[in-house]
C-alpha positions as CSV (number, residue, x, y, z in Angstrom):
1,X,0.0,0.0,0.0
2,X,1.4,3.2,-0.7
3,X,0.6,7.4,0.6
4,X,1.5,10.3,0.0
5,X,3.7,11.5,2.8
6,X,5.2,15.1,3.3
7,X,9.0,14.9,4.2
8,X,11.6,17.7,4.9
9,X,13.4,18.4,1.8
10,X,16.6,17.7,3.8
11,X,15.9,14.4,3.9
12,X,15.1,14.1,0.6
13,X,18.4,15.8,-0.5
14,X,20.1,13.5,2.4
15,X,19.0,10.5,0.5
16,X,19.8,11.1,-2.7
17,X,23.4,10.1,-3.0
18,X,22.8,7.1,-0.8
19,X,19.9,6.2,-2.9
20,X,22.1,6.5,-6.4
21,X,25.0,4.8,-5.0
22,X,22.6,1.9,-3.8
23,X,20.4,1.7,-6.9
24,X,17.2,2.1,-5.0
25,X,14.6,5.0,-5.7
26,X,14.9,8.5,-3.4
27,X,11.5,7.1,-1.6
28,X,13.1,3.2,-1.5
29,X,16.0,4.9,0.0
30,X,14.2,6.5,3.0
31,X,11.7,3.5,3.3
32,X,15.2,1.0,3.7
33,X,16.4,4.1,6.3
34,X,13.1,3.6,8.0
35,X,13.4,-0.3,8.2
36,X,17.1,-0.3,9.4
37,X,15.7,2.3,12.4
38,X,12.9,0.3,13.1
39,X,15.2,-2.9,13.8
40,X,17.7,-1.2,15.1
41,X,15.3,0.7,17.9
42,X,14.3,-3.1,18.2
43,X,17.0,-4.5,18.8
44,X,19.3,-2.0,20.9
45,X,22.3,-4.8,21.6
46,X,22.6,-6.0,18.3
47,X,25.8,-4.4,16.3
48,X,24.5,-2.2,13.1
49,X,26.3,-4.4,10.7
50,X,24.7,-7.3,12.2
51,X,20.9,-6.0,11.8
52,X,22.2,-4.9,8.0
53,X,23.1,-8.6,7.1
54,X,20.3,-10.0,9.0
55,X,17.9,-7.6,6.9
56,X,19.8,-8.8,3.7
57,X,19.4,-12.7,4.7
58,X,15.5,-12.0,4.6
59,X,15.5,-11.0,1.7
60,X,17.5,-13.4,0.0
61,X,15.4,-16.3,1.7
62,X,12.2,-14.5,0.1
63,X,14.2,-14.8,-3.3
64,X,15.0,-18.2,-3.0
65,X,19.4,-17.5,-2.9
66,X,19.9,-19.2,0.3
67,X,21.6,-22.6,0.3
68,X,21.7,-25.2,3.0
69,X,24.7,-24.5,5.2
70,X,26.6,-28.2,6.8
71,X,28.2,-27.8,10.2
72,X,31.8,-29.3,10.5
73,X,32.6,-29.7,7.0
């Protein structure tokens, strides 16, 4: 579902190199911002990097690029 939401134009202009360097859309940029915050205000003990990867498993999983990992071998 998407709406029309009014942002600062600071954040807008905040986004947009991220956004380019990442590939995403100005408003997918601020939505992944949004996400990361989210978990991170979640999940206060957890290491930044740690949330990012975990964030980037879940999606991977939903497109079907994970593989089964073995223990010990």
């Amino acid at each position: 579902m998407s709406i029309a939401l009014k942002l600062s134009a600071e954040l807008v202009e905040m986004a947009k190199p991220h956004a380019a360097a990442e590939h995403r859309s100005v408003p997918k940029q601020i939505e992944y911002w949004a996400r990361l915050g989210k978990a991170v205000d979640e999940n206060p003990d957890l290491p930044l990097q740690f949330i990012k990867d975990t964030l980037l498993a879940l999606q991977e999983e939903k497109a079907g690029q994970l593989a089964p990992y073995t223990f010990g071998v």
